[in-house]
N, C-alpha and C positions, 0 to 999 in steps of 0.2 A: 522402295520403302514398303515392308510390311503394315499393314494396316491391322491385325489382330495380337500377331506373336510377340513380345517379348525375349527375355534368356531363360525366361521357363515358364512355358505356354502363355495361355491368356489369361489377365488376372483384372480384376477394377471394381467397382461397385456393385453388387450384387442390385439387379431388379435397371439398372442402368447399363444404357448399353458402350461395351459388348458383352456384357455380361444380364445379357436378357434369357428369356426361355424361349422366344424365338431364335437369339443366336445360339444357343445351345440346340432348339431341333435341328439348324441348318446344318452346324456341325455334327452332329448326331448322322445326318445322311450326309453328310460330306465323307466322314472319317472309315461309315460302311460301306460305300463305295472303293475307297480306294484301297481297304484292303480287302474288299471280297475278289482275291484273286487266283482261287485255287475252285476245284469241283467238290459238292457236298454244301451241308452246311454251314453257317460260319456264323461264328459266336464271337461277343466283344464284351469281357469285365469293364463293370463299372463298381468305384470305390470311393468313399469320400470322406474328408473330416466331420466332426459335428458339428459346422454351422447350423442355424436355422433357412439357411438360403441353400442350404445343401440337398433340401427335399422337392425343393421349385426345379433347381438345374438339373438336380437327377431324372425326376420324371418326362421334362422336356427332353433330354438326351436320348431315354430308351425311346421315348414315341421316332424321333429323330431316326435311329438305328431300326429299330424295327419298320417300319415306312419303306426300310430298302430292304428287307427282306433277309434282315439278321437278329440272331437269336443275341438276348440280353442276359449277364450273367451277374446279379446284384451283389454284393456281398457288405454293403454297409458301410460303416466307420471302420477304416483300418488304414494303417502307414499307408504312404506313398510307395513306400521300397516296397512291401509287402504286394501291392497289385503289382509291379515287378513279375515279384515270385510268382503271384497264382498266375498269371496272363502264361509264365512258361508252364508250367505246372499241370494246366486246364488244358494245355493246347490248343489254347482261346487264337485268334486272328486280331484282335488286338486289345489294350485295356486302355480305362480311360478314370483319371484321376480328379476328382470334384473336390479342390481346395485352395486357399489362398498363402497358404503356408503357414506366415510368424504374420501378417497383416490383418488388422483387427478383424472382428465379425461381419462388419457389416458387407466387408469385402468378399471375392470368389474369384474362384478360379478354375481354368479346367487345362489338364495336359494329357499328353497322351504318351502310350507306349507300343513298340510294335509286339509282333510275335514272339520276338527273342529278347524283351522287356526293355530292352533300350528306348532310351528319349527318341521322337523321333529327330530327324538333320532336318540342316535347315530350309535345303529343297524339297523335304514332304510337307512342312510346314506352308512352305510359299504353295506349294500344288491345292493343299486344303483349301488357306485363302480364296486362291482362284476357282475352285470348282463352287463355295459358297455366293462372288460376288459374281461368276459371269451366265450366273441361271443354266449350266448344262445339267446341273441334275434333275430341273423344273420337269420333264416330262417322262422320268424314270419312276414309276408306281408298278408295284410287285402287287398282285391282286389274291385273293382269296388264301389258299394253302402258302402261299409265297411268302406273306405277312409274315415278318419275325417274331417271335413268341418270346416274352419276359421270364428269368426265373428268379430266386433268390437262392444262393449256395450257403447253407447254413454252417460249415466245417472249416472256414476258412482261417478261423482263430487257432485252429488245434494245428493247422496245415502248418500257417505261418509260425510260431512258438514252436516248432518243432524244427523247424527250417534254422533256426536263427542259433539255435542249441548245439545243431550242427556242426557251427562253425567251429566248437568249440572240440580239441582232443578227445577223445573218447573215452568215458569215464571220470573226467573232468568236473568237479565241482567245484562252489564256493563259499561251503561249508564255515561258518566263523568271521563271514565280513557282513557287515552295517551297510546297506544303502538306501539315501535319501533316492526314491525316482520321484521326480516333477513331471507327468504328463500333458502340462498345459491346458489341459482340458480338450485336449485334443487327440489327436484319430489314437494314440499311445496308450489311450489310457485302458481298453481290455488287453492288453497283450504284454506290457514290457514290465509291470510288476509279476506278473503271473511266472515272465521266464527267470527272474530273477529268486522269485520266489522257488522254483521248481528244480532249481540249480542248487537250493541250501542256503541264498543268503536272506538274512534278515531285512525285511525291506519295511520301509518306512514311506508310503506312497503319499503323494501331493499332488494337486490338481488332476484328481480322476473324477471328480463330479460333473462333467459338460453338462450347461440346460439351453446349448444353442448360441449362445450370445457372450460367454465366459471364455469362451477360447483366447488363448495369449495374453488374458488380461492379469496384468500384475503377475504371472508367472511363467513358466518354461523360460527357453534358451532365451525370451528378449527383456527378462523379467525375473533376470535370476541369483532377487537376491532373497526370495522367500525359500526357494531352496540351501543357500549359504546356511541362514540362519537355521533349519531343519538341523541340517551338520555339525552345525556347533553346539543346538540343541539334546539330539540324540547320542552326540560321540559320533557320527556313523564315518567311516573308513572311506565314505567315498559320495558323492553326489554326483546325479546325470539329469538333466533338463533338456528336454523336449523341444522341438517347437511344433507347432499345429499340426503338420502332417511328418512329422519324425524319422525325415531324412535327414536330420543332423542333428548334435547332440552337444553340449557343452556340460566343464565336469567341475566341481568343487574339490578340492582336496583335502587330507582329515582335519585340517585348519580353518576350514570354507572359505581361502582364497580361490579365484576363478584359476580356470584351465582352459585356454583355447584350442582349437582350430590347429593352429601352429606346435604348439607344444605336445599335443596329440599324436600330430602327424607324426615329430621330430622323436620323440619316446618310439611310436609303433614303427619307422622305420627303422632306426636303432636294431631293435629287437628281431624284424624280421631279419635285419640284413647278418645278425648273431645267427639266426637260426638258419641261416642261406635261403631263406625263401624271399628277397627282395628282389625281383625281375632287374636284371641291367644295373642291377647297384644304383637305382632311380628311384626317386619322390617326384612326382607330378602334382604342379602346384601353382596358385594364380599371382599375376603381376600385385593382388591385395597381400599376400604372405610378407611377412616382418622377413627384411633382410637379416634379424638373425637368426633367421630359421636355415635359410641359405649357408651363412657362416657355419652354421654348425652342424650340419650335412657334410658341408667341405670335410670339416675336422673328420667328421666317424668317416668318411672315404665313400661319400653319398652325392653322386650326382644330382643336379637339382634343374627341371623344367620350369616354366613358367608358361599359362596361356591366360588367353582372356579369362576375364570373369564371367563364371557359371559350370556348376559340374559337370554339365552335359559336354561342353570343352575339353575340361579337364579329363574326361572318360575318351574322348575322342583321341587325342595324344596319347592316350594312355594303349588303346587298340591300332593306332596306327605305329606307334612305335616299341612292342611287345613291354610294356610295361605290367605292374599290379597291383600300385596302389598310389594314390592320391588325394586330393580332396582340398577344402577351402579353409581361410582362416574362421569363415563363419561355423564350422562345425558339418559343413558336410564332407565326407571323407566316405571315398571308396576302398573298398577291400576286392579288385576284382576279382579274387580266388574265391568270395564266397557268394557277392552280389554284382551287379551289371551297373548298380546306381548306387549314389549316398544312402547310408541304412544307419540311423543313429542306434537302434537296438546291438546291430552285430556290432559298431565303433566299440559300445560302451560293454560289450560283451570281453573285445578284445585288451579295451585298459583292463579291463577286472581281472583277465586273465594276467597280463603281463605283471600285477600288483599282485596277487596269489604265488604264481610261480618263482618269480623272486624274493616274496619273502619282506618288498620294500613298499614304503606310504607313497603316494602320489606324488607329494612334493618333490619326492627325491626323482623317482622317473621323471616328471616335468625338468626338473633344470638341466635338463642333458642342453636345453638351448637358454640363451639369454635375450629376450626380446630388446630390439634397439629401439631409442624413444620414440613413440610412433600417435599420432593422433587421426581420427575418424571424426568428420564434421559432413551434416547433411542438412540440405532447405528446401522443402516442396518451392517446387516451380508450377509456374504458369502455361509455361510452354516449354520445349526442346528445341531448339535453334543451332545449328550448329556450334560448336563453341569456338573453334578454329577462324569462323567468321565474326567474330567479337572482336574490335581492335584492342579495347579499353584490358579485354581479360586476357588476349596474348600479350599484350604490353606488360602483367601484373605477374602473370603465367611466366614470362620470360626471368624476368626483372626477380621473381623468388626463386626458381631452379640458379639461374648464377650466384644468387646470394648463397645456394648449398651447396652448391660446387660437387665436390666429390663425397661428402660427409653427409649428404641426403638424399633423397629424391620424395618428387612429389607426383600423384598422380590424380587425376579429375575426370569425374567420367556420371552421365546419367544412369540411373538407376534402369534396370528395366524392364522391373515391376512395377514400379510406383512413381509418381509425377516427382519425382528427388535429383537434386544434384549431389552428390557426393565427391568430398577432398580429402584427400588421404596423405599425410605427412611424416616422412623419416627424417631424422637428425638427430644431432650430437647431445643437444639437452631439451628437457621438455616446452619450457616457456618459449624458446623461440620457435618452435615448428607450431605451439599452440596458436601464437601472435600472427605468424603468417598463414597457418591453415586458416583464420576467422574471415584474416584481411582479402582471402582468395574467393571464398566464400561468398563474402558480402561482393563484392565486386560481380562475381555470378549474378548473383539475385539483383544487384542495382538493373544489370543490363538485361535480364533473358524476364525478368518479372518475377515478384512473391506469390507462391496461392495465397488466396484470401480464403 
């Protein structure tokens, strides 16, 4: 059993551990030791959203790193995906991400990235673990000249806003479209109006004021209905919502009905696989994805994967099996021709493209699938227990999959971010998967315990 990691990094209450500023300097020398593995010196970005707990875990981190006698490379509030980029960019030895994503403020988190900006796997993760609880690094102290030295890289916004522009055909603008952007108040918000702006389109920005504590609240990707309403307000041709550190992105259409995850994917494979650039005639995609997303891959002539939940997964199938593109019903979605991780800026780059170059509203790209009736129910827990060892909830577990026979399926699985159970329900009509996702639900909670 891991004891820090989660399906993306470590994440909990800020100032509580493990998200203390002493768990953060151990990791700090944990993470420069195991990649100072080459001769010279060796540098590690640090990036983070705007919490207020963002400036405790930062400064604990560089002491951390620097202690083992590596250079720190600051760069602020900015994406997740974006220290990605700069960690290849910089020729950094590794980056390291300070945020809790879409989980309120008072939360944190921190994850890492190697050299070639990939998540790290789950055996460097387990190695970290172990070099922080088994004290080998207690008598590693780098003395005088050796001491890493802090910087702060001030160009980082122009680097990344250039990167992401990229993606797009050359000469390419979006000259005459509307968009709502929602930043959440988080790490999005100097960078993903500015490219939309700098592309030609009219932008209409929402939550770019962060003062620490605003992050996620009432807005972006978990909160998004004050961007709908923007939409409907403005006329604008299109809405994208953030979440905190804006590796994924959810879209409104010129109607300001939602856009998922699924419909995203299903639209941008479509298109690439027109354009013959869909690796394998494949979408990589998680056991949470709406079976009619599935369907409707079959139809356009689109293989379809499934792995666990979490992109880091989904990217790993994606390089073990030359695939190049994927992503989650939640909105993160890889392009790996442009990025190595979810990037909600380049996502929402690529609908805006595909809605420009066709000539069609959102709406109409979206229904290339028809989602099947599907419900999402979640209850902080007390604990994680296995759930297989529950009599009461395999009996319940059992007793609702035969009730859906071939017409559904259900899936239940801990969260592993957050103290949550979560139940996920396909079938034929809404009210009965709603009736049995509750009843599965509550049966969880009777047996494994409520947070209080």
């Amino acid at each position: 059993m891991r004891k820090l990691f989660g399906t993306d990094g470590i994440r909990g209450t800020a100032n509580v551990d493990p998200m203390t500023s002493e768990m953060a300097l151990k990791l700090g020398r944990a993470i420069a030791h195991l990649f100072k593995n080459r001769k010279g010196r060796h540098r590690i970005v640090i990036g983070k959203d705007t919490r207020l707990s963002g400036y405790m875990l930062e400064t604990a981190l560089t002491s951390g790193i620097c202690s083992m006698g590596v250079d720190v490379l600051l760069v602020g509030p900015m994406p997740t995906p974006a220290i990605s980029v700069i960690t290849k960019s910089m020729r950094a030895d590794a980056g390291v991400v300070i945020s809790a994503s879409h989980n309120p403020y008072e939360d944190n988190g921190i994850k890492f990235f190697s050299r070639d900006g990939l998540k790290l796997p789950d055996d460097m993760e387990r190695e970290i673990e172990r070099l922080i609880f088994s004290g080998d690094l207690d008598a590693i102290r780098p003395t005088a000249t050796d001491i890493g030295k802090a910087f702060k890289v001030e160009d980082t916004v122009g680097r990344y806003v250039e990167y992401v522009k990229a993606s797009l055909p050359k000469g390419f603008d979006l000259e005459g479209l509307k968009v709502v952007v929602d930043c959440a108040h988080g790490a999005a918000y100097r960078v993903s109006p500015v490219v939309f702006q700098e592309l030609g389109a009219e932008v209409i920005p929402i939550g770019v004021k962060p003062d620490g504590i605003n992050i996620n609240a009432g807005c972006g990707s978990l909160y998004p209905q004050a961007m709908q309403q923007a939409v409907r307000e403005h006329g604008a041709h299109l809405g994208i919502a953030h979440d905190g550190d804006a590796d994924r992105v959810l879209f409104a259409d010129e109607h300001g009905n939602m856009v998922d995850g699924d419909q995203v994917m299903g639209l941008c494979a479509i298109e690439l696989k027109q354009d013959g650039l869909l690796a394998r005639d494949t979408l990589v995609t998680t056991v949470m994805s709406n079976l009619g997303l599935e369907l409707a891959m079959k139809e356009a002539g689109i293989h379809t994967e499934r792995t666990q939940v979490g992109d880091r997964y989904v990217l790993e199938r994606m390089l073990e099996g030359g695939f190049n593109f994927g992503g989650e019903q939640s909105g993160h979605i890889i392009f790996l021709d442009h990025n190595v991780t979810g990037d909600g800026l380049i996502t929402a780059l690529q609908v805006a493209y595909y809605m420009q170059r066709s000539g069609r509203p959102l709406s109409e790209l979206a229904a290339c699938m028809q989602p099947m009736p599907q419900v999402l129910l979640g209850g902080r827990v007390a604990s994680k227990p296995d759930l297989d060892s529950l009599p009461e909830v395999v009996r319940v577990q059992r007793a609702i999959e035969e009730k859906l026979g071939d017409s559904g399926r259900m899936l239940v699985r801990y969260s592993g971010t957050e103290p949550l159970v979560r139940v996920m329900l396909e079938g034929p009509d809404q009210p009965t998967i709603d009736t049995l996702a509750r009843e599965m639900l509550d049966t969880i909670l009777a047996q494994v315990g409520a947070e209080e």
